[in-house]
PLY file of the C-alpha trace (Angstrom):
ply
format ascii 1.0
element vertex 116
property float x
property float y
property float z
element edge 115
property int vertex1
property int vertex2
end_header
9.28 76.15 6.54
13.30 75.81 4.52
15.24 73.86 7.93
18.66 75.50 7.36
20.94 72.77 7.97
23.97 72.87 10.38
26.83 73.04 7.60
24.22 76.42 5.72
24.67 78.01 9.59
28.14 77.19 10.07
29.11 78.93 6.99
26.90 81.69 7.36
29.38 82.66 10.04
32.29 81.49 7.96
31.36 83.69 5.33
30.52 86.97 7.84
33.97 86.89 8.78
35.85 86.28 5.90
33.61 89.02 4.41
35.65 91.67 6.36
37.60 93.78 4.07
41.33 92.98 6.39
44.30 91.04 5.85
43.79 89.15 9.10
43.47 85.70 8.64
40.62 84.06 9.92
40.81 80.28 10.60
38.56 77.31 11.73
39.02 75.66 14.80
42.57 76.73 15.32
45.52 78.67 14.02
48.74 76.41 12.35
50.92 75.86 14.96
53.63 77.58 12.44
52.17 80.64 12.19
53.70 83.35 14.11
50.74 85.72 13.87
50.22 88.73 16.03
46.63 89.29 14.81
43.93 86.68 13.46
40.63 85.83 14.26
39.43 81.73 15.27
35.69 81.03 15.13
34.01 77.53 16.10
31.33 76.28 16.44
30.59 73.98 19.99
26.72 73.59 21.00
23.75 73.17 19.40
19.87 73.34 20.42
17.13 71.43 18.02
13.70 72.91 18.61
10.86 70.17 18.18
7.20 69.95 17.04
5.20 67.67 14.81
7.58 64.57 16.14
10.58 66.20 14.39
13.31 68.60 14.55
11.80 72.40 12.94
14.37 74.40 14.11
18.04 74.49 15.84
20.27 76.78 16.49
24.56 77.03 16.58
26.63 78.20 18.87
29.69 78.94 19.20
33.16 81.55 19.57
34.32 83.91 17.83
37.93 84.97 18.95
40.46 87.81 18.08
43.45 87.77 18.88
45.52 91.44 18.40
48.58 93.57 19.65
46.13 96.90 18.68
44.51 98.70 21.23
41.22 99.84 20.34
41.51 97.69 16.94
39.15 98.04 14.30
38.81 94.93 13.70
36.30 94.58 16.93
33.84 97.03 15.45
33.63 94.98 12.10
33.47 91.88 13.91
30.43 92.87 15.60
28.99 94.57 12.37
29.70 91.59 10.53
27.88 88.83 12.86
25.40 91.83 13.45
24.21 93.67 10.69
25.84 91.70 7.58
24.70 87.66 8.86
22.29 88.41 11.49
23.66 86.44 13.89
22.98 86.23 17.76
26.45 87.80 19.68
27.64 89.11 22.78
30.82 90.01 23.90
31.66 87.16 26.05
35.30 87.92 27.56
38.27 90.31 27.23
42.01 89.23 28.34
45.31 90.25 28.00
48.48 87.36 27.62
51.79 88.43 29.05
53.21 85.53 27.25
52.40 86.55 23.52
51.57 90.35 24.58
48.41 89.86 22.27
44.73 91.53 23.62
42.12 88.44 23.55
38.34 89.15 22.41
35.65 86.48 22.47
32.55 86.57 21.09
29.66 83.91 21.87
27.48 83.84 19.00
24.19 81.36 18.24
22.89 81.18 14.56
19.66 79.45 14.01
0 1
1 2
2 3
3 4
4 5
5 6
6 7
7 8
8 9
9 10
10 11
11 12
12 13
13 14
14 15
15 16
16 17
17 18
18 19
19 20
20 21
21 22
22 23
23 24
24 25
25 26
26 27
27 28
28 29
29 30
30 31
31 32
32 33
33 34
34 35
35 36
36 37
37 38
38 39
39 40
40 41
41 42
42 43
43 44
44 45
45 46
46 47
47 48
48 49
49 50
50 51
51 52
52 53
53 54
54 55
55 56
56 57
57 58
58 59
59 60
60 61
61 62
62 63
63 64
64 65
65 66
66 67
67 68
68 69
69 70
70 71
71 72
72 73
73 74
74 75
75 76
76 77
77 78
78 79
79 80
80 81
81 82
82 83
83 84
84 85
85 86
86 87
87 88
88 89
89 90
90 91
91 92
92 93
93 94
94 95
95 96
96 97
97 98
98 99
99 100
100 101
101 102
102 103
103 104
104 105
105 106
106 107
107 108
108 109
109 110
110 111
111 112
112 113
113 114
114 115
């Protein structure tokens, strides 16, 4: 058995996301603080689970977010989010949480995903 490594499964998400055909930005971690940006996405990573046998690691898996951030109700975007982690990487998802900010008047989706 190939043990993906963590950095292989962390871009394997990268790479679902900024496979969308959109001219949303999708960053790492965080947005610039400069950007004023009424719709992006933010993935990252947080957790991981190792899997043992044979007196080493065989398996693990990544978790992690996946959040959009959008003015658009009923955006697109959601739908190819979910195809993208779903049918594109094969990744593990559920929609985790759905808010709206007064503040910034921008529609908050997260995604939990885990990638092994």
């Amino acid at each position: 058995m190939t043990f993906n490594t963590t950095t292989a499964k962390v871009k394997k998400i990268r790479d679902a996301l900024t496979a969308i055909e959109t001219d949303v930005p999708v960053y790492h971690y965080r947005k610039p603080t400069d950007a004023k940006l009424t719709r992006y996405i933010i993935w990252a990573e947080d957790s991981g689970n190792a899997f043992g046998a044979n007196n080493r690691h065989e398996e693990h898996a990544i978790s992690g977010t996946v959040d959009l951030y959008t003015q658009r109700e009923y955006d697109a975007l959601i739908d190819q989010i979910e195809a993208a982690l779903n049918d594109t990487a094969h990744i593990a998802w559920s929609l985790n949480a759905v808010d709206y900010d007064d503040e910034t008047n921008l529609i908050h989706y997260e995604w939990m995903f885990s990638v092994a």
